[in-house]
N, C-alpha and C positions, 0 to 999 in steps of 0.2 A: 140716796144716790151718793157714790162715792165722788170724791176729785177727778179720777181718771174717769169718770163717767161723764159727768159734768162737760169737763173740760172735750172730750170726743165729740159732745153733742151743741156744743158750742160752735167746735169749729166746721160741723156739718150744717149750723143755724148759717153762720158765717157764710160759708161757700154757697150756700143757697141762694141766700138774698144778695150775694156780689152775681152770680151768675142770671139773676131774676133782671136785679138793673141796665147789666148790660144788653142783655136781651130786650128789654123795653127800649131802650134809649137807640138802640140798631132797627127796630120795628116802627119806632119812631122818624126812623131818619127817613126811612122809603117811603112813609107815608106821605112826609112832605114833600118827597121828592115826586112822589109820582102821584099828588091829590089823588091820595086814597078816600072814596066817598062817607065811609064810617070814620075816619080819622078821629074826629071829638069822639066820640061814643070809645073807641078805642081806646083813647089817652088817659080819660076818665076811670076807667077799668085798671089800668096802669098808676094813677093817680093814687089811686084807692086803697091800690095793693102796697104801694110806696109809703102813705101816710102809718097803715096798719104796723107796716115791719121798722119804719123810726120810730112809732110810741112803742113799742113792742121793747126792740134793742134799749131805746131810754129809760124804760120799766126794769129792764135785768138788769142793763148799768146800776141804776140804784137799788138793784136788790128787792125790789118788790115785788117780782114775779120770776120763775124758775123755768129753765129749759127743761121741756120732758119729752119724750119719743113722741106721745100724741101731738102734743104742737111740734113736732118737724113733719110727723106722717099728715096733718094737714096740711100745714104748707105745703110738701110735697105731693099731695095730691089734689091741692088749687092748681098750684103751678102747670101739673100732668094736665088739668081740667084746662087750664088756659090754653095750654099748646093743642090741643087736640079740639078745641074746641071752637073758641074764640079766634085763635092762629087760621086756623081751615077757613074762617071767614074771606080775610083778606088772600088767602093762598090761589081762590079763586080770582081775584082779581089781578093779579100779579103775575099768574100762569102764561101771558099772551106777552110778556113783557122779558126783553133779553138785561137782565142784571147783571 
């Protein structure tokens, strides 16, 4: 893989996992705000996902593991898996509620 590769697939790692956090920590806030009943179950899922992508980043920080299209095409399609899946969970309970 070249530098312009590299570096492309970095800043898509990048954008991903800043887009994934914000996402959890906004999914998060309604949960406490409106004692969502899976909340724990939720966060932990969210946890999991958070721990994964800082050893991950601290792993390429020192060079000991490489960005490649399959680990983003995973990521991005946990993520896809998360919103469609796990999201639809709470979506039902939040439906009756004016945010």
């Amino acid at each position: 893989m070249n530098g312009e590769d590299e570096k492309v697939l970095k800043e898509t790692l990048d954008k991903v996992a800043a887009y994934a956090l914000v996402h959890f920590a906004t999914e998060e806030k309604y949960f406490d705000k409106y004692n969502y009943k899976f909340s724990k179950e939720h966060k932990q899922i969210h946890s999991d996902m958070k721990s994964k992508l800082s050893e991950f980043m601290k792993s390429y920080e020192k060079k000991e593991v490489e960005i490649s299209v399959e680990l983003l095409s995973f990521l991005i399609d946990w993520f896809i898996g998360h919103l469609t899946i796990e999201d639809r969970k709470y979506a039902k309970a939040f439906s009756s509620l004016a945010l």
